[in-house]
C-alpha positions as CSV (number, residue, x, y, z in Angstrom):
1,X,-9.4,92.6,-132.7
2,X,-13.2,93.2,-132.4
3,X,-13.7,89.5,-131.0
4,X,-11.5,90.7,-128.3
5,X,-13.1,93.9,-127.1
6,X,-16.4,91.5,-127.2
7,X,-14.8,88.7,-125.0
8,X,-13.4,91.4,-122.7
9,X,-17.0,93.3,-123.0
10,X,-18.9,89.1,-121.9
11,X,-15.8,88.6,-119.0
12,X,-17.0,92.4,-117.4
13,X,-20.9,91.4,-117.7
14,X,-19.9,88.6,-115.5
15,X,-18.0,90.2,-113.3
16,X,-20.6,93.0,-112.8
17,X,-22.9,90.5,-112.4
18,X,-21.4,88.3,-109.9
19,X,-20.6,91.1,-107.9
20,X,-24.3,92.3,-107.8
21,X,-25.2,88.4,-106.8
22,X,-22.7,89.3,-103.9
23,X,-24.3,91.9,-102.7
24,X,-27.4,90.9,-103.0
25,X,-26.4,88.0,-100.8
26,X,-24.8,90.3,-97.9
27,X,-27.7,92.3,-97.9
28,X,-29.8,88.7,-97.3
29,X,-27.5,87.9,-94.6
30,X,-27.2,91.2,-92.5
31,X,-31.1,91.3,-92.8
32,X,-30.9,87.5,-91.6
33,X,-28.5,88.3,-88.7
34,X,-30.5,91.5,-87.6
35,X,-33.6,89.4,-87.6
36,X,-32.1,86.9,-85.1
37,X,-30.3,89.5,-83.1
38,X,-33.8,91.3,-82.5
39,X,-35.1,87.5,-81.5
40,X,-32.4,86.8,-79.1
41,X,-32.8,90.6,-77.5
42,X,-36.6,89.5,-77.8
43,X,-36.3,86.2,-75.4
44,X,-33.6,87.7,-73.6
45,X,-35.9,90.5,-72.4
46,X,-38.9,88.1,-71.4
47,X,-36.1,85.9,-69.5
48,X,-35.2,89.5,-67.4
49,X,-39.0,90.0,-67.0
50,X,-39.9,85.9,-65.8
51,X,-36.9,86.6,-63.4
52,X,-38.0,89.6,-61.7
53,X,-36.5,92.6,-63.5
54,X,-33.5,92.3,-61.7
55,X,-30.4,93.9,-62.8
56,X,-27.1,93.0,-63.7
57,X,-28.1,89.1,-65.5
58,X,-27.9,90.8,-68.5
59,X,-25.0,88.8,-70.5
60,X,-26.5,85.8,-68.5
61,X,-29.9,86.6,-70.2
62,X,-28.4,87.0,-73.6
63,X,-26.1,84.1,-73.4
64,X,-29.6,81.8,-72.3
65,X,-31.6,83.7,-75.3
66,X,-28.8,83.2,-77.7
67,X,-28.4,79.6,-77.1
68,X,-32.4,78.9,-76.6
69,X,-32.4,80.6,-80.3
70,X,-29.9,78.3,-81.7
71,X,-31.2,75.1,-80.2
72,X,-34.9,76.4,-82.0
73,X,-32.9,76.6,-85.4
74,X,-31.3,73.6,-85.0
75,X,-34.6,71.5,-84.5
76,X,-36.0,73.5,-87.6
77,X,-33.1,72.6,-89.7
78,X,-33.7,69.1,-88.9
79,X,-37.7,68.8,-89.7
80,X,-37.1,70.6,-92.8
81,X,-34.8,67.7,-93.9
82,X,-37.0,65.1,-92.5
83,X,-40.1,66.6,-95.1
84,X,-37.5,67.0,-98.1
85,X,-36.2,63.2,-97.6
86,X,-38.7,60.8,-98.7
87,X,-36.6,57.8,-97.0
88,X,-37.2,58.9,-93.8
């Protein structure tokens, strides 16, 4: 009976503890997602400016920002695996 309270006592551990990894991981990825929402609001804003200030471009400014942004992390992605891949 004991061994059983201490299996059940090793199965909650785990469970506590993956749930904490979880969380951990969110937090990561909201910080992550804030980070490039303030870069693509970033470029967006200097876009508005290099145009003239002008109003109402606004989605058309964040739409050009966002995908500038993604085009940026793409090309990263790629070095990265170029330096990690000694074939290449």
């Amino acid at each position: 009976m004991a061994q059983g309270r201490e299996g059940r006592g090793r199965r909650q551990r785990r469970l506590t503890s993956t749930r904490g990894q979880e969380a951990r991981v969110n937090q990561e990825e909201n910080k992550l997602a804030g980070e490039r929402e303030q870069r693509i609001r970033d470029r967006a804003y200097a876009i508005w400016e290099a145009e003239g200030s002008l109003d109402g471009k606004d989605l058309e400014h964040w739409l050009r920002a966002e995908a500038e942004i993604a085009a940026e992390e793409q090309g990263g992605s790629q070095d990265k695996e170029r330096i990690v891949d000694p074939d290449q």
